[in-house]
C-alpha positions in Angstrom: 217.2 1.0 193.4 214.1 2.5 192.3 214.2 6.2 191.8 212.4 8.8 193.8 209.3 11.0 191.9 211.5 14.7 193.0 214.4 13.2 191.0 212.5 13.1 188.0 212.8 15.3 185.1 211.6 15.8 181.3 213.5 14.1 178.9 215.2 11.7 181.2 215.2 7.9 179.9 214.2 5.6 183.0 213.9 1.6 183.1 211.1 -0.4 183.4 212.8 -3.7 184.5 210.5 -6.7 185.4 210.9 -10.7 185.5 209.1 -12.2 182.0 208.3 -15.4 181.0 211.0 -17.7 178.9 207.9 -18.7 176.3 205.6 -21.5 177.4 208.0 -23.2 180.3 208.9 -22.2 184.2 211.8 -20.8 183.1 212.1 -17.1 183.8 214.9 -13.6 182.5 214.8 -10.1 183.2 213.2 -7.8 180.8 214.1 -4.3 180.3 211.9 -1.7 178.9 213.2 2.1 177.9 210.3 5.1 179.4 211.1 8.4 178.1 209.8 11.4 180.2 208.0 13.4 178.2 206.3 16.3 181.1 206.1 16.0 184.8 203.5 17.6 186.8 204.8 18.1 190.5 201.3 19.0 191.2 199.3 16.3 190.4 202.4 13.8 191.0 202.2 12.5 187.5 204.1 12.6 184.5 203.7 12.2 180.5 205.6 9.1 179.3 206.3 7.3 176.0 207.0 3.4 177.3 209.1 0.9 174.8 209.8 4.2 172.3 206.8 3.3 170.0 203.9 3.6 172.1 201.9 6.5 172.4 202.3 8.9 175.3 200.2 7.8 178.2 200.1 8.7 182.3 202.2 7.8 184.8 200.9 8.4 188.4 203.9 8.4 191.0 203.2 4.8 192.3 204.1 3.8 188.4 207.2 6.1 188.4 208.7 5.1 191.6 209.0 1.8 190.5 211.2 2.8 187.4 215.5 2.8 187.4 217.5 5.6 186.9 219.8 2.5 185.6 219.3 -1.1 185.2 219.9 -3.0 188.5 222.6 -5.4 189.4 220.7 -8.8 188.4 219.8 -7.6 184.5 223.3 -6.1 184.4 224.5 -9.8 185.6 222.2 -11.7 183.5 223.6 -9.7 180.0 227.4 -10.6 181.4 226.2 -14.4 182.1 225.5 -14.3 178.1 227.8 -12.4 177.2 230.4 -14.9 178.5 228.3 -18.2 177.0 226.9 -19.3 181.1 230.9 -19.0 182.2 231.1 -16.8 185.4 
C-alpha cells in the first residue's frame, strides 16, 4: 500500500513502482524505481527528491508522494520470484 505524506521522512528510500512496456509488443512487467528523500516541507506538503539515484533533485507535491511504497508491493515481489524460479510457481 501506498504510503501516507506524515510518514514521510528525509533520507528514507521509497518506490516508485508502475506497469511498463515489454519493448514494442502488448506484453506488459512491473517496473521499480528507487526515490530518495532528500527534504520534506510539512508546510507546503512537498518534498525534495532524487528519483532513479542519477537524476537531479526535483519536487515532489504530496499527490506524487502518496503514490510511492514504503516497500515494493506483492505483484513486483511475485513477478521477481516467477523469474527467479524460470515461470515455475
Amino acid at each position: 500500500m501506498a504510503i501516507k505524506f506524515s510518514k514521510i521522512a528525509p533520507g528514507m528510500t521509497l518506490y516508485d513502482v508502475r506497469r511498463t512496456k515489454m519493448g514494442n509488443t502488448a506484453i506488459s512487467e512491473w517496473s521499480l524505481w528507487p526515490v530518495k528523500i532528500i527534504s520534506v516541507d510539512p508546510e507546503r506538503q512537498t518534498a525534495r527528491v532524487v528519483w532513479n539515484s542519477c537524476n537531479p533533485e526535483e519536487t515532489y507535491f504530496k499527490r506524487d508522494l502518496e503514490r510511492l511504497y514504503a516497500k515494493p508491493p506483492k505483484a513486483y515481489r511475485d513477478q521477481q520470484d516467477r523469474r527467479r524460479n524460470g515461470g515455475l510457481l
